[in-house]
Backbone as JSON Lines, residues from 0, in Angstrom:
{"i":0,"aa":"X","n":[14.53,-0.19,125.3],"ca":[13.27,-0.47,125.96],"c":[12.55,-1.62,125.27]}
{"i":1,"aa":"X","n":[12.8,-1.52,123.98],"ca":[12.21,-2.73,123.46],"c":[13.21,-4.36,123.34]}
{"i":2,"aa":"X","n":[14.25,-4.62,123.51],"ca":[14.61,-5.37,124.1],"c":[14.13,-5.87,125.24]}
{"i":3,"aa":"X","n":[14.16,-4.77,126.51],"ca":[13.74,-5.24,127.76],"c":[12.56,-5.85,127.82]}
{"i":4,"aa":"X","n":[11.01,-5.35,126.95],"ca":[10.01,-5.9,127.0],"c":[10.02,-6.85,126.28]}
{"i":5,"aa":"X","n":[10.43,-7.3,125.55],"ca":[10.59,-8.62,124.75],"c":[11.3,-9.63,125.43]}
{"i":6,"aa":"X","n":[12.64,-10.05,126.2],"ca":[12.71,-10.48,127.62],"c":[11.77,-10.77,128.31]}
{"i":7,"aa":"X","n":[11.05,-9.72,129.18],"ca":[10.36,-10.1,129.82],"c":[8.68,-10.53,129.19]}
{"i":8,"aa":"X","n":[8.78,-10.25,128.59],"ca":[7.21,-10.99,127.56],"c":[8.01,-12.74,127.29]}
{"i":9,"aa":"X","n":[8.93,-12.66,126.96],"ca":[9.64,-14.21,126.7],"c":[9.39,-15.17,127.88]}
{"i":10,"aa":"X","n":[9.9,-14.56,129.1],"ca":[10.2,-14.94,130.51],"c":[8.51,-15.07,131.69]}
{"i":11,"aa":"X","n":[7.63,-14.3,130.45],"ca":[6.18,-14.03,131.33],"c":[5.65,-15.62,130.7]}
{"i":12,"aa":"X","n":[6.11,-15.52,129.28],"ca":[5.47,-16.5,128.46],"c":[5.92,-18.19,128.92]}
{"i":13,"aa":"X","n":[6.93,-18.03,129.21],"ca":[7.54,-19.52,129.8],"c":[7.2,-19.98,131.39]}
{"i":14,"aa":"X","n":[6.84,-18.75,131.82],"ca":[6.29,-18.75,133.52],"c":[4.57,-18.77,133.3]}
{"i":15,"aa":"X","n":[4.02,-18.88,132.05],"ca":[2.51,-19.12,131.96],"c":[2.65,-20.89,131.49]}
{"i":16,"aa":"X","n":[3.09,-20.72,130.58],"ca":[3.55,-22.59,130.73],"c":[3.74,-23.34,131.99]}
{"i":17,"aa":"X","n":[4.92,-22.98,133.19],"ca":[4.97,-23.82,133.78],"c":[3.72,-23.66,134.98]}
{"i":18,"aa":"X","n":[3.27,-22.64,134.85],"ca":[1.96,-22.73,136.07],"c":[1.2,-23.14,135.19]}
{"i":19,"aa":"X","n":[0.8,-23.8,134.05],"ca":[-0.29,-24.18,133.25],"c":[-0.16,-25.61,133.3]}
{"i":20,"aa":"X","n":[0.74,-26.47,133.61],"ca":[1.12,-27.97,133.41],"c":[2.25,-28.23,134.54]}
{"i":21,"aa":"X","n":[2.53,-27.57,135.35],"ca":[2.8,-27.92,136.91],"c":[1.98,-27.79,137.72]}
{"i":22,"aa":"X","n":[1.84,-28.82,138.83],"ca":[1.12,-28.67,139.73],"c":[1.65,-27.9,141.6]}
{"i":23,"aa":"X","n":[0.95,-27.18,142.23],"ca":[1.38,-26.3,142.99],"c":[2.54,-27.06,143.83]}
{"i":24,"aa":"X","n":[2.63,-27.96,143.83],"ca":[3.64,-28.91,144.86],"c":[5.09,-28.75,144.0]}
{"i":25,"aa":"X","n":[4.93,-28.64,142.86],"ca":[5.74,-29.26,141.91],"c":[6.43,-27.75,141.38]}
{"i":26,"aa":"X","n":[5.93,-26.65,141.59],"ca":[6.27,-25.59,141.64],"c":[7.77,-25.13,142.13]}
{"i":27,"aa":"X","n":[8.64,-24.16,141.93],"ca":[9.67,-23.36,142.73],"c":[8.97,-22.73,143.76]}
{"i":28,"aa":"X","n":[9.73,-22.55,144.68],"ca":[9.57,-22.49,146.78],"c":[8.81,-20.79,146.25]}
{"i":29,"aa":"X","n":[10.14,-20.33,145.0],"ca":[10.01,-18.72,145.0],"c":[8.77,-18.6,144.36]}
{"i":30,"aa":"X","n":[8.02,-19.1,143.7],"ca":[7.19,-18.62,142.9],"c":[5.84,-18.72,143.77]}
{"i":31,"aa":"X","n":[4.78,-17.42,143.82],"ca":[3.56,-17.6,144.04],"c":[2.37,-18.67,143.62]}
{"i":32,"aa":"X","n":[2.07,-19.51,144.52],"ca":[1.22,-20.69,144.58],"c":[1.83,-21.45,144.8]}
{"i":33,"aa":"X","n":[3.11,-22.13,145.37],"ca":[3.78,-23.39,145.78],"c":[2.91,-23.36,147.06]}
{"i":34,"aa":"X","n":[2.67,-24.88,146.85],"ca":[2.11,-24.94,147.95],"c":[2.36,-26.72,148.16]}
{"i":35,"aa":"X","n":[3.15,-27.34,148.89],"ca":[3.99,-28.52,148.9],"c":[2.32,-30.04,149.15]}
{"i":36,"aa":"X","n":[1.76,-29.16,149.94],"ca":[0.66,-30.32,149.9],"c":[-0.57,-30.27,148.81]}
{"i":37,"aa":"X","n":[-0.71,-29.4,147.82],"ca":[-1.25,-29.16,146.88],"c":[-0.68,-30.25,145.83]}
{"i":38,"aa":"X","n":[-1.92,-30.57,144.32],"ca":[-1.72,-31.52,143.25],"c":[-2.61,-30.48,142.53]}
{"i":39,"aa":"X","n":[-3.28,-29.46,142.81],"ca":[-3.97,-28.26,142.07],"c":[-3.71,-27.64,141.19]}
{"i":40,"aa":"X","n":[-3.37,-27.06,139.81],"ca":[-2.81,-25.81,139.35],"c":[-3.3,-24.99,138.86]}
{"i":41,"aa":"X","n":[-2.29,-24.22,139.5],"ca":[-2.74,-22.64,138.89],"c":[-3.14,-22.09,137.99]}
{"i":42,"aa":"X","n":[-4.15,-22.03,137.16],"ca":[-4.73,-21.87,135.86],"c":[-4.68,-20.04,136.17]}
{"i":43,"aa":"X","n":[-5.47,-19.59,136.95],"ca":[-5.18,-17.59,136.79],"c":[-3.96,-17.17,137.08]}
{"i":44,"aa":"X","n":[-3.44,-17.74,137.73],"ca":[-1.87,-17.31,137.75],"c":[-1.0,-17.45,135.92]}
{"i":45,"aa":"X","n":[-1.65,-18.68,135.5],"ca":[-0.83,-19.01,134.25],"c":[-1.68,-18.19,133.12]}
{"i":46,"aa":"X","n":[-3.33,-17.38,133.13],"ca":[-3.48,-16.87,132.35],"c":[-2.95,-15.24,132.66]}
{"i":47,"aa":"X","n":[-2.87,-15.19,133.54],"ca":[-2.33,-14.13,133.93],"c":[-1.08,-13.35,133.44]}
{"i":48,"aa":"X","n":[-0.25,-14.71,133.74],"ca":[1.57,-14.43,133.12],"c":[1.4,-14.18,131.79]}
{"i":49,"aa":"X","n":[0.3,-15.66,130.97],"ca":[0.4,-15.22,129.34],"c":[0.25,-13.72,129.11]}
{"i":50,"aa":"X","n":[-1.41,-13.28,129.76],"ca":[-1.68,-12.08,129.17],"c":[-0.88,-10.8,129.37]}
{"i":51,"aa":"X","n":[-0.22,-11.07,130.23],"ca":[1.16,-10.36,130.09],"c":[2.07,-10.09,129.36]}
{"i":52,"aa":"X","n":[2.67,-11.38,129.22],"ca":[3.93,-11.32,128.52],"c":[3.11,-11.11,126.73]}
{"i":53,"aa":"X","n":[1.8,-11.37,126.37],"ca":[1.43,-11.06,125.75],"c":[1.44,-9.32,125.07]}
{"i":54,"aa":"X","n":[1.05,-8.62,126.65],"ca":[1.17,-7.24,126.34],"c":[2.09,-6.77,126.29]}
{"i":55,"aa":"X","n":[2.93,-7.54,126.79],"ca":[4.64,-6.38,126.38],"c":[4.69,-7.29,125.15]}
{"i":56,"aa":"X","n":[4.51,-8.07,124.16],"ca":[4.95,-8.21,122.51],"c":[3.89,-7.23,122.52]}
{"i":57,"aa":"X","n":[2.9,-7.22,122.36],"ca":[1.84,-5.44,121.78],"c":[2.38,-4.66,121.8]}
{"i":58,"aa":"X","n":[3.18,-4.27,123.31],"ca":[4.27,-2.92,123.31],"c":[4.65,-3.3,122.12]}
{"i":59,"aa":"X","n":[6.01,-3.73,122.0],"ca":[7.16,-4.08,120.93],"c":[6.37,-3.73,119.54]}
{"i":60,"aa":"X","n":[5.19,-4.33,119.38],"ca":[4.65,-4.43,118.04],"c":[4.52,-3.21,118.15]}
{"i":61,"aa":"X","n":[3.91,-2.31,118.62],"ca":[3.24,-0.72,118.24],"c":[4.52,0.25,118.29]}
{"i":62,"aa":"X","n":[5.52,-0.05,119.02],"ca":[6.67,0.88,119.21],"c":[7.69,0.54,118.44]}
{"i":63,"aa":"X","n":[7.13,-0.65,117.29],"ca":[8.06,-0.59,116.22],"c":[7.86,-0.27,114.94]}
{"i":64,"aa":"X","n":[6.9,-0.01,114.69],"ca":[5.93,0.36,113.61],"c":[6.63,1.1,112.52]}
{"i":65,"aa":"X","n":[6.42,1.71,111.7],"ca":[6.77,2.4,110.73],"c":[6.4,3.98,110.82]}
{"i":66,"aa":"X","n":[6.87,4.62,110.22],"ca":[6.69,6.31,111.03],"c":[5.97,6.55,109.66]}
{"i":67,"aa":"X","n":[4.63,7.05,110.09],"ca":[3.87,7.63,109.07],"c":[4.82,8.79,107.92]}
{"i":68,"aa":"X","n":[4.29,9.51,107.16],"ca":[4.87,10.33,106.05],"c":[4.87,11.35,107.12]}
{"i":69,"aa":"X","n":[3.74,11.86,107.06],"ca":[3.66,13.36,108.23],"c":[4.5,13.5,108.98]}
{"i":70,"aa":"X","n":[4.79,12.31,110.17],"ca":[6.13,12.63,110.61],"c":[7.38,12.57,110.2]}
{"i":71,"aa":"X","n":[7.45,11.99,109.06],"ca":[8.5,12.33,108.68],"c":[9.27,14.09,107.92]}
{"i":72,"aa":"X","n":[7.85,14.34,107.65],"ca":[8.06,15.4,106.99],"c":[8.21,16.66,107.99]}
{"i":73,"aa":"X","n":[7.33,16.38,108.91],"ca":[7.45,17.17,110.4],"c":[9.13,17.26,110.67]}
{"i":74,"aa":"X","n":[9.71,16.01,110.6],"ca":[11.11,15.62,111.15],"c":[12.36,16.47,110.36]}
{"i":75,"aa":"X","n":[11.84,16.35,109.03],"ca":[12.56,16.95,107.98],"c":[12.65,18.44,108.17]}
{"i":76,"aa":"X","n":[11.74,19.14,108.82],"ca":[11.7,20.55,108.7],"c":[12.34,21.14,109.88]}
């Protein structure tokens, strides 16, 4: 699971870049906001993706943590 969110936090993070410094014309057909007669870009779409791919590294960070003593000792018994 933490693989997978790290992927896609990678893949959120590189799709906040290109809606941050492409313009909607200049976009893929597939991606939300192409828009061929547009020179506009997508700035909430690109903070959007960051704060995303942002929150799945938070996942990763908290679900990798170190296991307190207590549980370990819990574990032990």
């Amino acid at each position: 699971m933490k693989w997978a969110a790290i992927i896609v936090g990678v893949l959120l993070v590189i799709l906040a870049i290109i809606y941050l410094i492409t313009p909607a014309s200049g976009l893929p057909s597939f991606l939300p906001g192409y828009d061929a007669a547009s020179s506009a870009h997508h700035m909430k779409h690109g903070i959007a993706s960051l704060l995303l791919g942002l929150a799945c590294f938070a996942y990763v960070w908290f679900q990798g943590g170190k296991k307190s003593p207590q549980k370990e000792e819990k574990a032990a018994e």
